[in-house]
N, C-alpha and C positions, 0 to 999 in steps of 0.2 A: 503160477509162481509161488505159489505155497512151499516150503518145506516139514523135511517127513526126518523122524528120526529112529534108530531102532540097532538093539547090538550092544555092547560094554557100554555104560553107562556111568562109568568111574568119573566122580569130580562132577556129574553134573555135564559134561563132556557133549552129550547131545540135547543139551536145551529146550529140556521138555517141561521145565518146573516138576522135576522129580529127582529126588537122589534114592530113588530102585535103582540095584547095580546093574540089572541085566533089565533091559527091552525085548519082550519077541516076537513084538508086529511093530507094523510101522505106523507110529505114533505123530500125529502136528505137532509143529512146534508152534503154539500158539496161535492166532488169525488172522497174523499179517498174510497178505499176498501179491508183496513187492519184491522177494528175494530174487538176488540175479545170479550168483556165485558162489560156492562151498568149497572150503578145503577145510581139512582134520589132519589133527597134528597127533600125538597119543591121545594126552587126556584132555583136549580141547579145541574147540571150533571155531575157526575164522568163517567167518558169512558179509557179503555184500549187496548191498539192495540196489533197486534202482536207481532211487534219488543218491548214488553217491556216496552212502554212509558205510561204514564198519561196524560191524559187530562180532562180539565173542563171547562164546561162555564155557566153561570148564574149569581145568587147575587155572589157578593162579599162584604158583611156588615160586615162579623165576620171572614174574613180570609179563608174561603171554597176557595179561589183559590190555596192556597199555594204556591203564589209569593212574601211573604216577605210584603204582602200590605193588608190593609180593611179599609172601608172606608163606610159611611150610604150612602145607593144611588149607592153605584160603583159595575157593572155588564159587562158582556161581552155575546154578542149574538152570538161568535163564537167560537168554541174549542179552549184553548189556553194549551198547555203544563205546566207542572206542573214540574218544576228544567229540569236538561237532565239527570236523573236516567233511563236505561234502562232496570231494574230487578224486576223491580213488573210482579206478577201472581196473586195477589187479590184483587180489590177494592168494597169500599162500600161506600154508603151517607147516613147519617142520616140527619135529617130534618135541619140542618146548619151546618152539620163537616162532616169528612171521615176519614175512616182508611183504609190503605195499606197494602198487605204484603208483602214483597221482597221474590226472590228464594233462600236466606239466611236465610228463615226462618223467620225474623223480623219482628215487626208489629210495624207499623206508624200512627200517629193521626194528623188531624190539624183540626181548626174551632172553631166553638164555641165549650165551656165549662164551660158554668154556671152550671152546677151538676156534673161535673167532667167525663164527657162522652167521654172524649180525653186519659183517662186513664194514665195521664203524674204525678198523685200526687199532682195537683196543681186545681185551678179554673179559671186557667188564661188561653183566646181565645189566640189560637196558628195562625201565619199565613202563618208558614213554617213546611214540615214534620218533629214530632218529635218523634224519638223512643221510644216506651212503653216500658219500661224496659231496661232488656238486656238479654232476653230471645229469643234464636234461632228456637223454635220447634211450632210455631204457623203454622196454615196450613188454618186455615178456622174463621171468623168473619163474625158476625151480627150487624147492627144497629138499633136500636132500635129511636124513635122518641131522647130520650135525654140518653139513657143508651146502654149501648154496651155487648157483647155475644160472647167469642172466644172459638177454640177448639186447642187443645196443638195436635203435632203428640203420644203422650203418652196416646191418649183417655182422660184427663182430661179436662172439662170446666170452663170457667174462666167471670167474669161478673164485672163489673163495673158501675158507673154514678147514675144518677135517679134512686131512690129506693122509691116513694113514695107509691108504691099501690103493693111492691114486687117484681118487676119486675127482682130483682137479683137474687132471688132464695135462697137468706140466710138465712131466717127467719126474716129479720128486714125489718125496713122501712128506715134505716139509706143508706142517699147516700154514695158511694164510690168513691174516686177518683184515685183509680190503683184497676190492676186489683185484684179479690178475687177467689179462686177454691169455684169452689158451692160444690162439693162431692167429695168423694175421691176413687168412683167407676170404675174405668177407660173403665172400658171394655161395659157399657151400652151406650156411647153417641157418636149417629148419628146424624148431622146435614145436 
């Protein structure tokens, strides 16, 4: 359960305690070996460990660290904790935001959201976890570059954000900013 990091290196992005912009083997990221879960967004890393924690390291421009801070230029090249919530079991990174989902079910957003891709109702960059709703039965999310993709424990999907070429599945081109059910078929959808 170690991780390995290696490739663009921009912002710090692979959490190696290095800002070398290019990696080309594959480096540790330090001597933890509790890591459970990876996703990468452009210029930064969502990671989850065993015990339930978050972690992130990269740009922080638009609030992708989810320490209450963003700033143009401000990154971190090493993993740094994200609050001291110990109950995430889902994470994911779209190209400047992330969402969460705790083992209560809940699903969290922070980062950018100029299309409304944080699913919070709003267009405004979040730069602390904020609850989607208040809906407990989420189990599984996608991101999409700027629009997002969740599945309920009920078999129903749910989609949000950038909608300009479809991508939500509703029939429109109209962005979203909370979430929408694409069909009301519960029993087909596998992700």
């Amino acid at each position: 359960n170690t991780l390995w990091g290696w490739g663009n290196n921009d912002g710090g992005c692979l959490g190696i305690d290095s800002t070398k912009l290019t990696i080309y083997t594959p480096t540790q990221v330090g001597n933890d070996n509790d890591w459970s879960k990876i996703s990468c967004g452009i210029n930064h890393t969502l990671a989850l460990k065993s015990n339930g924690t978050v972690w992130v390291c990269g740009s922080n421009n638009v609030g992708q660290h989810g320490n209450g801070t963003s700033m143009n230029g401000s990154f971190s090249d090493k993993f740094i904790q994200v609050g001291t919530d110990n109950n995430w079991t889902e994470i994911l990174a779209g190209a400047a935001f992330n969402l969460a989902i705790k083992n209560d079910g809940t699903l969290w957003a922070w980062g950018l959201n100029s299309n409304g891709q944080l699913g919070i109702g709003t267009f405004a960059n979040e730069s602390l976890p904020k609850q989607i709703g208040f809906e407990n039965s989420w189990i599984l999310a996608i991101c999409g570059g700027e629009h997002s993709v969740a599945l309920k424990s009920n078999g129903t999907i749910w989609s949000w954000g950038n909608n300009d070429l479809g991508q939500l599945g509703d029939g429109t081109i109209n962005q979203k900013t909370a979430p929408i059910q694409i069909r009301t078929a519960p029993d087909i959808w596998i992700i």
